[in-house]
N, C-alpha and C positions, 0 to 999 in steps of 0.2 A: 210295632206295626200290628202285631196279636191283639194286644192288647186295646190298639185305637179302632179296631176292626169287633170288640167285645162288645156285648148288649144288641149286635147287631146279627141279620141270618148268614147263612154258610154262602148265601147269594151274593147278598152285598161285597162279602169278601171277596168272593171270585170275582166280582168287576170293579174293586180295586186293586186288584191284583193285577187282571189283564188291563187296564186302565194304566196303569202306573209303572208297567214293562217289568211284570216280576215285581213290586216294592223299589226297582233301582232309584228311581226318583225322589225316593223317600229322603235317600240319603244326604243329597247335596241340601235338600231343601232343611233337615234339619241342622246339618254344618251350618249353614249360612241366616237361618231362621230370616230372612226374607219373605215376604208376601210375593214378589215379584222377581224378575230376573236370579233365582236362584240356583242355575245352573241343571233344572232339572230337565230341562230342553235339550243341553249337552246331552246328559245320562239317557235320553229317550234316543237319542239318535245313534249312540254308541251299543246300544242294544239292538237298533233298526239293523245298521252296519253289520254285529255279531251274528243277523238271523239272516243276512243275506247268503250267504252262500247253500243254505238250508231252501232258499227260494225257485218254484220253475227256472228255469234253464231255456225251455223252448218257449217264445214267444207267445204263442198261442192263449199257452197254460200258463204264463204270466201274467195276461192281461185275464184270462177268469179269474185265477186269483185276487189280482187289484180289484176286480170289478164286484168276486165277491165281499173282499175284506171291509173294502170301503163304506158300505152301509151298517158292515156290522161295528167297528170303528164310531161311524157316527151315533149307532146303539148305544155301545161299551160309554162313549162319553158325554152321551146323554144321559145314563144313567150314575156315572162317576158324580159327573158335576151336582145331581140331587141330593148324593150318599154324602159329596160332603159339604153341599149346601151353600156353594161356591162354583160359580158358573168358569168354564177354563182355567179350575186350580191349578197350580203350577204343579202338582204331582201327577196332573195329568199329563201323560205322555205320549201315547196311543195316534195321537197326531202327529208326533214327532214320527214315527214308526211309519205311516203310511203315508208321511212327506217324504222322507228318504228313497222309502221303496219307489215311489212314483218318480222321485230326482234320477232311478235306476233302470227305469224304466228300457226294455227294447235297446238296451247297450251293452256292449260286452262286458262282460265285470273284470276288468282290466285294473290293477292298482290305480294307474291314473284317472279312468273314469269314476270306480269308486270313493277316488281322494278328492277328485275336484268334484262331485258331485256331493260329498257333503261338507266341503267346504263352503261352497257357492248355496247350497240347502242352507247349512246355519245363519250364511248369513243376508238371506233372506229371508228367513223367517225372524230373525232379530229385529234385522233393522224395517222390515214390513213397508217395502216401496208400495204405491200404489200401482195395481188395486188392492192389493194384501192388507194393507191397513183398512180400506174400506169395509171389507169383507168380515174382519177381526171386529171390526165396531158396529156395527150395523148388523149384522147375523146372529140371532141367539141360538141357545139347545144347543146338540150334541152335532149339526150340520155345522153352528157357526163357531163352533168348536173346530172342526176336522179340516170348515172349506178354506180359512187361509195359507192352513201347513200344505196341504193339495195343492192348490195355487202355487206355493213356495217351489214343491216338488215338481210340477210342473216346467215353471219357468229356472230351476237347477237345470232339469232335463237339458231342457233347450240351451243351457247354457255352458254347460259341459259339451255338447257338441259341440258348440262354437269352438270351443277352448281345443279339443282335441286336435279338431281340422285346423285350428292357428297354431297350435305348439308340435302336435306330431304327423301334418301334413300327411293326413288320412286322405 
């Protein structure tokens, strides 16, 4: 990671760094040396999950949070995707991070909502229903980067409600 981060500034580093959820991303994608699906999607969400509890608590101060994160996010991987010259590298993960958080959105972090919300997150962002695939193809830069996992986390949100009021008759 040091070393693929060499010749380059102490900048670059730091936004592949925050980019990349810590380097965790790194890893699967070298296990698997894929271009594509190589689990660093997982690794991105597993990190998002790890910082939740670390996250606002009161509403309020949740949604400034999202509200700030999310532009900076689209920064972080607009500037990712330049450094390594690959537009939505799969080591980017930063998407995954504030798909999840927004999948958490305004809910109680409840095991259940937490599990089924990034269950239901992964796998829409995998499987990318529409509009998520629209979004994924048609949007470039560090926006069309962020806006499908956003979308993904969004419609998690919504669908973890669903799921709660149908399984634990909130």
């Amino acid at each position: 990671m040091a070393a693929e981060a060499s010749g380059r500034g102490a900048g670059d580093f730091l936004v592949r760094f925050l980019a990349s959820g810590g380097f965790v991303s790194y890893i699967p994608a070298r296990l698997t040396g894929f271009k594509k699906y190589t689990g660093s999607g997982l690794a991105g969400t597993v990190v998002a999950l790890a910082l939740a509890p670390f996250l606002p608590s009161d509403p309020l101060r949740y949604a400034a949070f999202c509200a700030a994160f999310l532009p900076f996010s689209v920064w972080i991987a607009g500037l990712a995707a330049k450094s390594y010259g690959v537009h939505d590298d799969p080591r980017i993960v930063i998407d995954e991070v504030i798909g999840y958080w927004l999948a958490l959105a305004f809910m109680e972090r409840t095991v259940f909502n937490m599990a089924a919300a990034f269950v239901l997150f992964r796998l829409l962002d995998t499987l990318k229903p529409w509009p998520i695939r629209l979004l994924d193809r048609k949007v470039g830069g560090g926006f069309g980067i962020i806006i499908d996992d956003a979308l993904a986390g969004a419609e998690a949100n919504l669908l973890t409600r669903l799921a709660a009021l149908a399984f634990l008759k909130i």
